[in-house]
N, C-alpha and C positions, 0 to 999 in steps of 0.2 A: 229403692227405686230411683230416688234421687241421684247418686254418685253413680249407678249404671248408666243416666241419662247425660251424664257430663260425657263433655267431649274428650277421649285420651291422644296427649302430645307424646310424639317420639321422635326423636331426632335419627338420621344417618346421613354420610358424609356424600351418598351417590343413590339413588333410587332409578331403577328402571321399570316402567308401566308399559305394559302388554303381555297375554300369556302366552302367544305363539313360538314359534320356532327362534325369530330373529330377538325379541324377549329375554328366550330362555339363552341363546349363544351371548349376548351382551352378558347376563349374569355371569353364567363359566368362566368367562375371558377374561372378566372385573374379578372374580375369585383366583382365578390362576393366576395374577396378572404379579402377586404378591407385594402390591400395593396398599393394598389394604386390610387391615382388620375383617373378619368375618361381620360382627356387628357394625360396619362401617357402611357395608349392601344391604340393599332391601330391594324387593321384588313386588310389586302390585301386580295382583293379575286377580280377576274375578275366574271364581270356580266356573269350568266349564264340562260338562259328559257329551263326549265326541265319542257313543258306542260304535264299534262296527266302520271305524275309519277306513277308508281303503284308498287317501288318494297316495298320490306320488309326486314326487320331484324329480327333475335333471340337477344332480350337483355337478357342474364344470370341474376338470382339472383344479381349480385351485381350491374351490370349496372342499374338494376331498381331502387337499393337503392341508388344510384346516384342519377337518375333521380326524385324519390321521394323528396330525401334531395333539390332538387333543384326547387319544385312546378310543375314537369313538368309535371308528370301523373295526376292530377287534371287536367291540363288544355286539358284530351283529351277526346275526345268522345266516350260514346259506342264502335260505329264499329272500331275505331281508334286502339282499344287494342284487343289482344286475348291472354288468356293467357294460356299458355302452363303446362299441368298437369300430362304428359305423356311422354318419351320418347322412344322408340323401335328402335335396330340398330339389323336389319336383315345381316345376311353373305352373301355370295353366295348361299349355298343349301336352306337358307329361311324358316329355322328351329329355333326354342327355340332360339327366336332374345332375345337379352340383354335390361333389361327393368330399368325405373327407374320411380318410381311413385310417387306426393306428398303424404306428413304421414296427411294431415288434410284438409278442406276446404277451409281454408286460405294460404294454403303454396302454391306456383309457383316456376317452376322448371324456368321457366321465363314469357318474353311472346312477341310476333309480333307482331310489328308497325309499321305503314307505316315511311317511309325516311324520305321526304316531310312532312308529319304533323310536325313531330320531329325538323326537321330543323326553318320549318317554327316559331317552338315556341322560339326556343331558340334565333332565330334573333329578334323577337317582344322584347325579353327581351334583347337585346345589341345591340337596335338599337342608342340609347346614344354613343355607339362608332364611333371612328372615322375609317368612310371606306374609302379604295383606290381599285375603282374598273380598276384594271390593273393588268398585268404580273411583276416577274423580272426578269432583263434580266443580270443582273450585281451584285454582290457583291463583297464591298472590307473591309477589317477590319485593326484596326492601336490597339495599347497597350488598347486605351480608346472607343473605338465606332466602331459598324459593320455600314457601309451605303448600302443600298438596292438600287439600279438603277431600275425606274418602265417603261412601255415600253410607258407609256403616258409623258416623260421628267420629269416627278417628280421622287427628292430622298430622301429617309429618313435615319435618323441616329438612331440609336439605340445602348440600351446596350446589350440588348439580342434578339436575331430572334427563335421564335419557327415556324418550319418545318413542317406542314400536308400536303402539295401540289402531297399528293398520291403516288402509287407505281411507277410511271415511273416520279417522284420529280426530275423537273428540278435545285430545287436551289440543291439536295443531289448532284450534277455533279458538277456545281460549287463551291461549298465548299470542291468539290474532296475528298468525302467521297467513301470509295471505298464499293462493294455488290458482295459478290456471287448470282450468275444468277443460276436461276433453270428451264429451259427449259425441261418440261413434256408434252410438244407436245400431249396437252389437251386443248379443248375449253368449253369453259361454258355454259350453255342456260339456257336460265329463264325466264319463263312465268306460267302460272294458269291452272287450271285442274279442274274438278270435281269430286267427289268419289260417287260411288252406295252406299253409308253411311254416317251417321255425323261421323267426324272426331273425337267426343267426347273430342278436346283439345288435340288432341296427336299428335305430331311430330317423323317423321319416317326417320331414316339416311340408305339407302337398297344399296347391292352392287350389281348392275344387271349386265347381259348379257351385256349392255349397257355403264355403268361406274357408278363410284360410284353417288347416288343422296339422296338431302336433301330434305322432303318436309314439311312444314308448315301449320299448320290450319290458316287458314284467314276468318274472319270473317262473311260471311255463313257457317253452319252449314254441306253443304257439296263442297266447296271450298280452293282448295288450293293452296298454290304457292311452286314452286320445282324449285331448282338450279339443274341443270346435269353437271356431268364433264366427257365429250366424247371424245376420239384419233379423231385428227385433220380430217384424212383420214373417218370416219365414220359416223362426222359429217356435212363435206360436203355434202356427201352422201344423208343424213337424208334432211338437208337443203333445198337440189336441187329438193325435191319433193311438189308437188304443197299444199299438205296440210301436213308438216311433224308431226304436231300434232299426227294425227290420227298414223302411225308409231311408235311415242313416248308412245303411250297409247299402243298400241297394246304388244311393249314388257315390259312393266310396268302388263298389265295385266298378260302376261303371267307368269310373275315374280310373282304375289302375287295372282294368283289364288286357289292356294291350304286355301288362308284365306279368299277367297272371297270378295277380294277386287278388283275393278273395276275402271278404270279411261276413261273420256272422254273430248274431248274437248269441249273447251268454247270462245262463240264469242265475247261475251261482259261482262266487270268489272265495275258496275257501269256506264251503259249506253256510258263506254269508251272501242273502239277497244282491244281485246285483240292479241297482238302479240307479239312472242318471242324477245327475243333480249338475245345477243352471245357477250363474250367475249374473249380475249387469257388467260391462265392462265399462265404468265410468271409471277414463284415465285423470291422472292430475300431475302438475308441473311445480315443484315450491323451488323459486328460483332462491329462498335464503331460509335455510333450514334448521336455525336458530335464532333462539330469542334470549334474554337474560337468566345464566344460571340455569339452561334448556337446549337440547338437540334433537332435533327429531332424526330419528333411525328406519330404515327400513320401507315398507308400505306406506308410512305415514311420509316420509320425504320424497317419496316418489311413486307410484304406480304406471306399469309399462306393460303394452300389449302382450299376453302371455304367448305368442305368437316364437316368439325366440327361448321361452323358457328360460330368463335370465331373471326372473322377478327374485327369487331365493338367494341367488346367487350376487345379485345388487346389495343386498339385506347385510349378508356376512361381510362384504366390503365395507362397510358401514361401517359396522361392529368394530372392525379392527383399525379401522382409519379411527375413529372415535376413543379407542384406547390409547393409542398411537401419539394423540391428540393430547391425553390426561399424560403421561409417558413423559414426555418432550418437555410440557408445561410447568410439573411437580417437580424435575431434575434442576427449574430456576427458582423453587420456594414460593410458586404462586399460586393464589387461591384456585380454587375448583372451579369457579365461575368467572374467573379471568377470560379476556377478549379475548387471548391470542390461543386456545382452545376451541373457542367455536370457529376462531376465523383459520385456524389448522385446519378444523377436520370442514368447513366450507367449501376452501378454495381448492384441497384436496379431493372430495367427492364429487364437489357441482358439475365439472368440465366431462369427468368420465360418466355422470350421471346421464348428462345433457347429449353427450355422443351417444350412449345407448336407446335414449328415449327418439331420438333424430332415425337413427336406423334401423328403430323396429315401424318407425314411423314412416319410412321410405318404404318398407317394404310391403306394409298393411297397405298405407294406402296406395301405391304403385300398383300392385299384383289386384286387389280387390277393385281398380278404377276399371266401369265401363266403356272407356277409349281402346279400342281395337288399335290406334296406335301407339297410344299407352304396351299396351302388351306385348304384339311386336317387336318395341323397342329393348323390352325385360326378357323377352323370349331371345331375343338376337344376346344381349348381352349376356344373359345365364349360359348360353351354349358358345361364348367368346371366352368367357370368364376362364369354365371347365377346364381350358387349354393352357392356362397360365398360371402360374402360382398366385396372380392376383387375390382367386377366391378367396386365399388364407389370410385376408384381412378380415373376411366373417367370422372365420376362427379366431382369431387373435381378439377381436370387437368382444367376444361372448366369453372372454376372460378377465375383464377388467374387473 
């Protein structure tokens, strides 16, 4: 009982903490990267049972070519992919929405995949690594080594900690990494829908009565899944009613009846329950997103309105700037926790972090502000834009 209750030391040269998507991509990349020793990675992530997952992502153009360069998209199925050929961001008045269409049969603007599948694959491929399924509860760092304190009495040593453990990152608090907090006293909801149409591949960003909402094709022909982003006070409201679904259609419909589009609810996804599920949308800012022998990655360096559907696709930039970073550094014989790594993968992500965080932030709050001339002037300019190849700075923005 004695030597069970001792603490056990283990050393690796790179550890990454989080068990999510952007988590698991950092391992892969550090595995493939052929940099390092297999025993050189270590992965913390606390066990988690996500039965009956159904959400979705938008992977942009280039997250896919990630994901290609990496076997991923081979290994999924049919229904697993939908890809996205179409985009439409309707205003307020619901007029001449801003369109972005592919030039050929082959091209993808992106495309929706389930979580879960994604995840699922990239663990199959790192399961060779070494996993620690626990918390940390401690770090402390000296000239030569971070050690990680886990909540199971194991610690490890390392040269370098990369940071995914999401937007409310406990280790970003103790590495007293400091965040501007962005409280929009907005909740999330997200669940599945039906359309009186096939969705023909087209993905619709519409600013309703409601709040702003994202919706995606999913893989019925007429099913889709929508993130909303509702004031706290309305979605209560909405919530507290026995079937708020039908509510949620009701001003959805009313909102896109002039195109004749339709939403209804839906009971079952694949012979699985369908029910919403609600989150806070407290944003945050970490204008310096390392600390000694530490990077934060991901959710944890940034959180941004899921309004443009770019929060995933931030993550894998990340990922690869961060390798990029180790890459560059190790080709001059310097340590793992050398400056000129964090301040690479810094000066590299902070600026395109900072622009994406700016213009999901123009447009949240622009379109959701109660100034009639506020909107006017976003209504004039969406239907100026349509006409010029300008919009395709949108495009280009939700690439970086």
């Amino acid at each position: 009982m004695a030597i069970k209750n001792l603490s056990q030391e283990n050393f690796h040269k790179i550890c990454v903490v989080g068990g999510g998507i952007t988590g698991a991509m950092m391992v892969l990349l550090l595995k493939n990267s052929n940099i390092f020793k297999l025993s050189d990675i270590c992965w913390i992530k606390p066990k988690v049972n996500l039965k009956d997952d159904l959400r979705t992502t938008f992977f942009n153009k280039t997250s896919l070519q990630l994901l290609n360069q990496l076997n991923i998209l081979k290994s999924l199925n049919k229904n697993d992919f939908t890809p996205v050929k179409k985009i439409k961001v309707f205003g307020t008045n619901h007029k001449s929405p801003l369109e972005w269409d592919h030039f050929d049969k082959e091209t993808k603007l992106g495309a929706v995949i389930k979580n879960n599948i994604i995840l699922k694959i990239i663990e199959e491929k790192i399961k060779d690594i070494k996993r620690y399924d626990s918390f940390v509860n401690n770090t402390k760092c000296n000239k030569f080594e971070r050690t990680l304190y886990l909540e199971n009495k194991t610690y490890i040593k390392t040269h370098l900690l990369l940071s995914a453990d999401g937007k409310n990152s406990y280790l970003r608090k103790l590495l007293s990494i400091n965040t501007i907090n962005k409280n929009i006293k907005h909740i999330a909801i997200s669940g599945f829908l039906q359309q009186n149409n096939n969705h023909n591949l087209t993905a619709i960003q519409a600013f309703t009565n409601l709040g702003p909402i994202g919706i995606l094709p999913y893989e019925n022909k007429n099913l889709v899944n929508f993130v909303l982003s509702i004031e706290e006070s309305r979605c209560k409201k909405i919530l507290s009613k026995e079937k708020p679904e039908n509510l949620l259609c009701y001003e959805l419909n009313k909102f896109f009846s002039r195109i004749n589009l339709h939403f209804a609810p839906v009971k079952k996804i694949n012979k699985i329950e369908n029910k919403l599920s609600y989150w806070n949308l407290d944003l945050n800012i970490v204008l310096n997103p390392t600390s000694s022998r530490a990077i934060l990655i991901g959710d944890a360096a940034h959180s941004i309105h899921p309004l443009a559907g770019q929060g995933l696709n931030l993550s894998f930039r990340d990922c690869v700037s961060a390798l990029n970073a180790i890459k560059n550094s190790l080709k001059f014989g310097n340590d793992l926790g050398d400056k000129y790594i964090l301040n690479f993968y810094k000066d590299e992500r902070l600026p395109k972090t900072i622009a994406m965080t700016a213009f999901t932030d123009f447009i949240f709050f622009g379109f959701t502000s109660t100034s009639s001339k506020t909107q006017k002037i976003l209504t004039k300019g969406m239907a100026g834009l349509n006409k010029t190849n300008l919009k395709n700075i949108f495009r280009d923005l939700a690439s970086i």
